[in-house]
N, C-alpha and C positions, 0 to 999 in steps of 0.2 A: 090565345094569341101565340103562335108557335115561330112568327117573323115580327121583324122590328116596324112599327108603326108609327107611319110620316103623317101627320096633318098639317095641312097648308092652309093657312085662312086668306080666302081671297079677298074677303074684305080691307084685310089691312094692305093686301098687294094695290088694291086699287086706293086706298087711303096715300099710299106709299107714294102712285101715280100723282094722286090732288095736291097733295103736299108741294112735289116737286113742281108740277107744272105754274101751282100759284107764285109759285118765287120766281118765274120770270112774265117778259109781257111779250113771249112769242110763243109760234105753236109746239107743244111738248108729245114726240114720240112715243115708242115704248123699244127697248133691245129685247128680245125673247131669244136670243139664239142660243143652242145649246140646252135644245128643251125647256127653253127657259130657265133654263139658269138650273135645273135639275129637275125643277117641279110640276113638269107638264105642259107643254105650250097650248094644248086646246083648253084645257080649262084656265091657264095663265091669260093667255091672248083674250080669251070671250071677257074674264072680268075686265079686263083693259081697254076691251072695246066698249063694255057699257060704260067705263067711268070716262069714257069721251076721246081714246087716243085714238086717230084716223091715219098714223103711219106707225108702220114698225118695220126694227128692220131683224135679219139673221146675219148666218156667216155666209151659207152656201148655196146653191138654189135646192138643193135637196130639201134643207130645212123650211124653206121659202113653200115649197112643193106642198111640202104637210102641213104649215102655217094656213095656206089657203082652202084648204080641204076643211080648217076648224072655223075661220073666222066667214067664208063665203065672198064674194065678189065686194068690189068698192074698194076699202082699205087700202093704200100701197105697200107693197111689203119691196124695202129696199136689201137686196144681198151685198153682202160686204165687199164678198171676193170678187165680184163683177162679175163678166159673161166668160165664164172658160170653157175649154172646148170640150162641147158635150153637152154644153148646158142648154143650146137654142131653143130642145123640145119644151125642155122644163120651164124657160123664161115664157116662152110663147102660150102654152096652154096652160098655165097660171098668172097668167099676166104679172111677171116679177120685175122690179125694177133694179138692175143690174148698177153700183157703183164701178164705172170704170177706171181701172188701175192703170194700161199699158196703153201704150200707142196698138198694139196687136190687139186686144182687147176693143179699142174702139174700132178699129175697122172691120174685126169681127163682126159687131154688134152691129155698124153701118149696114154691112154687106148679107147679113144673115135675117137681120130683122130690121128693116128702115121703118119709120115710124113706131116702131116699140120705144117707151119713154124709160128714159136711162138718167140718170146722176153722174158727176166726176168725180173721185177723188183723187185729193191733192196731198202731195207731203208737205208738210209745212214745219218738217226737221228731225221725224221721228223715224224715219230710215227705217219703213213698217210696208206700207202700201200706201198706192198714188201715185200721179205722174210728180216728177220732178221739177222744179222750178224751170230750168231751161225747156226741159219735154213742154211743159205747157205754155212755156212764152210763144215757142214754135207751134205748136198745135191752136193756139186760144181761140184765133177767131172761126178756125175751121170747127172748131166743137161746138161754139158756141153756135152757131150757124145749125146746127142740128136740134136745136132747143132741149138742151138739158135742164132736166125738173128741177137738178141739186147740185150746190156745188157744197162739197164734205172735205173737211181733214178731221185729226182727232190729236188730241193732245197729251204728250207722255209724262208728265209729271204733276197734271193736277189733282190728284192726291194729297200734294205735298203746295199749299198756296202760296208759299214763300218762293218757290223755287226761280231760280232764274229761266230757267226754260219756257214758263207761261208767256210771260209775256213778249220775251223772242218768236214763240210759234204765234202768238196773236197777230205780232208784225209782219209777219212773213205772210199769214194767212193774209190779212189786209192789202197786202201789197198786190200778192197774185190774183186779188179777185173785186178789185175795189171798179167801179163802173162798169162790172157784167151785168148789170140788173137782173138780178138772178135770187133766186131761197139760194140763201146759204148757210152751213149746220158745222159747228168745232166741237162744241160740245155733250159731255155725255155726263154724268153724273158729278163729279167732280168739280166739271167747267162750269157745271150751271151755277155750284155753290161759290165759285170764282167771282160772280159779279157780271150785271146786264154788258160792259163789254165782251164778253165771252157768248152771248148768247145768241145774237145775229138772229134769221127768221126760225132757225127750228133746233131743238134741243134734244136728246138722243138716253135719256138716262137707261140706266143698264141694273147693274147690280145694285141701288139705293132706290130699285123697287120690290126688291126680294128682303130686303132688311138690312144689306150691311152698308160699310165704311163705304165711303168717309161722311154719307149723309145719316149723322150722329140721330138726327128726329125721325130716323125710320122706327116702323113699328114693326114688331115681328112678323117673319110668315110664318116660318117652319116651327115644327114642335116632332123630336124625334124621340120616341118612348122605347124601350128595350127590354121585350121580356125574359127574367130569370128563369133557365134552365134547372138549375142544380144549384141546393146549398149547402158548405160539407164545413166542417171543424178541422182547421188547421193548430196546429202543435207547437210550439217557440222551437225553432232552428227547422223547420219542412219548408218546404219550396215550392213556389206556386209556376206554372209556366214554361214554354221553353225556357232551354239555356240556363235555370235554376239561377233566372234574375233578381227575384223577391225572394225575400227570406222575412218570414214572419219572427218577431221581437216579441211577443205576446202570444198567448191561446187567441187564437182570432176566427173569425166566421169569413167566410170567402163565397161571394155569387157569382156564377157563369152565367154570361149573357149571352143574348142566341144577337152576335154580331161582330163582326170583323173588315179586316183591308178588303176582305171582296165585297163591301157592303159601301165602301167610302169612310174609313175609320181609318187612318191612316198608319201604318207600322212604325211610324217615326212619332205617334203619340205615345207611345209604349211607355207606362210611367208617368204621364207630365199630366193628365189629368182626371177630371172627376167628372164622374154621373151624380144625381141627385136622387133623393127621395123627399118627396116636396120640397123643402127649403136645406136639407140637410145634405150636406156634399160627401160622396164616398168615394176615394180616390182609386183609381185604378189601377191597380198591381200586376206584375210580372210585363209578359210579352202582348199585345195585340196582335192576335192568328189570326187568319185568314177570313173564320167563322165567328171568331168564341172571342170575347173580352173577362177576364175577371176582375172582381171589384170588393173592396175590405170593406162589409158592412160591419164589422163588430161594433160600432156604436149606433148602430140602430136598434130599439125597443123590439121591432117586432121584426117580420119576417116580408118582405117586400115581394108583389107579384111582377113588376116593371122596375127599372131605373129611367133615368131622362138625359139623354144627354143634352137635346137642344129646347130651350122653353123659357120662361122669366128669368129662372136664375142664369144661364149660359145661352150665348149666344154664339152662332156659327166663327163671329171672327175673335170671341173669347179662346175658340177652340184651335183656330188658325196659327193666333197670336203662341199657343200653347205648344205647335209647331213650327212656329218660324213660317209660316205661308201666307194666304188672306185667302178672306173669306169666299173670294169666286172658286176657289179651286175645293173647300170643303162642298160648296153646294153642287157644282155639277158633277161631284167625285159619288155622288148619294146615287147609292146602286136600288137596284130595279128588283129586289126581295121582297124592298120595305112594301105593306099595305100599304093603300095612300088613302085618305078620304078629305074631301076639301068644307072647310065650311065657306057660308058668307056670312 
């Protein structure tokens, strides 16, 4: 193994799906955007279609494009960004279902493709995407008049369930959409763990199908293994690394791992954490290059052919947290080196 090796178990992705969708009593999506989330959206999306989700959505229609190419006709696959310009061929000959953001975007969408079935969304405070409160007061009954499949917002702070902002955007959403007799969707992973007020006809999880926060009873996907290049005897007072950041206290053993920032290991972990050797944690020293990580086994017995970074012992947003980011931004930062093999 001369590159770092990603296994993804799809089984526990689609566990991930059961889980969430049994906590509410509406129909539960799937988000795959962003290759899903790092790990492959053809073999992502198929396990998620067998474990029963009939809509998903992406960012772009590009992604939408190649979504459809894995899963095959039926499914909706709603795009985030709506119909921008460019996109017609893409919506039309993937039959993609465009959330609309703008007033220019719906008459796009009217004028370009009538009868193509489309979604709204709405801002309901997060000053992100969607028409505007007023935009849609003025627009309501003409949109609605075009039979929109969906009406969407998404909400900025459920992560955090205390926050005051939830249930301001709950009202606001209510407000703008209450008598459209319409599917309407606020939430996405977070919102669902919020309570059936938040969940309305359709729920939208995203990242708490891949494994992370804040849906704590996810189960793992990923498992990232790292195999050791070289291992050399460092000296009390030599220096491992650029910039001669580590400085060995001890005779100590040093492993080079075949992985780095160009891989999704981030340069700003440099130092803050640790690979494993089954249960046993080996912290990472010096600088994280490009390529190369090295790592102090001197308290390991024998001589390791891999380290781990992601698996039982650490999890993606253990490594996030180790950086100050979360965990969406570890997973789709996982570069295209790694071998990938999925189980079920």
């Amino acid at each position: 193994m001369s590159s770092g090796h990603l296994t993804i178990d799809l089984a526990a992705l689609a566990a991930n799906w059961r889980a969430l969708d049994a906590k509410t009593a509406c129909e539960t999506a799937a988000v795959v955007k962003a290759d899903a989330y790092g790990i492959g959206v053809g073999p992502a999306a198929t396990a998620l279609a067998q474990a029963g989700a009939r809509r998903f959505f992406v960012a772009v229609a590009e992604e939408g494009a190649t979504l459809r190419q894995a899963i095959g006709p039926g499914p909706m696959i709603g795009v985030f960004s709506g119909h921008m310009e460019g996109d017609t061929a893409l919506i039309r000959d993937h039959d993609l279902t465009p959330m609309l953001n703008t007033v220019d975007q719906m008459l796009r969408h009217a004028e370009a493709l009538p009868g193509q079935r489309f979604g709204i969304q709405l801002d309901s405070g997060m000053n992100r995407l969607g028409l505007e409160p007023a935009e849609w007061a003025a627009l309501r009954e003409v949109a609605l008049s075009l039979d929109p499949v969906l009406i969407m917002s998404h909400l900025a702070c459920a992560d955090e369930p205390e926050h005051e902002m939830n249930p301001k955007q709950l009202r606001a959403f209510v407000e703008m959409t209450e008598d459209c007799n319409l599917p309407r969707s606020l939430s996405a992973t977070g919102g669902i763990l919020l309570g059936p007020d938040y969940h309305f006809d359709l729920a939208r999880p995203g990242v708490g199908l891949y494994g992370g926060q804040p849906f704590a009873e996810a189960q793992p996907v990923v498992r990232l293994d790292l195999p050791v290049i070289q291992q050399r005897a460092v000296e009390v007072g030599e220096t491992v690394g650029y910039g001669n950041t580590w400085t060995a206290t001890r005779p100590s053993r040093i492993a080079t791992v075949a992985a780095g920032y160009a891989d999704g290991i981030l340069r700003g972990l440099s130092s803050k954490f640790s690979l494993y050797d089954g249960d046993t944690p080996c912290p990472a020293v010096g600088r994280v290059s490009m390529d190369l990580i090295t790592v102090d086994i001197t308290d390991l017995e024998g001589d390791p052919a891999f380290l781990t970074l992601f698996g039982p012992q650490q999890t993606v947003d253990d490594i996030a947290d180790a950086v100050g980011t979360i965990g969406y931004e570890i997973l789709t930062s996982l570069g295209a080196r790694y071998t990938r093999s999925y189980t079920e």
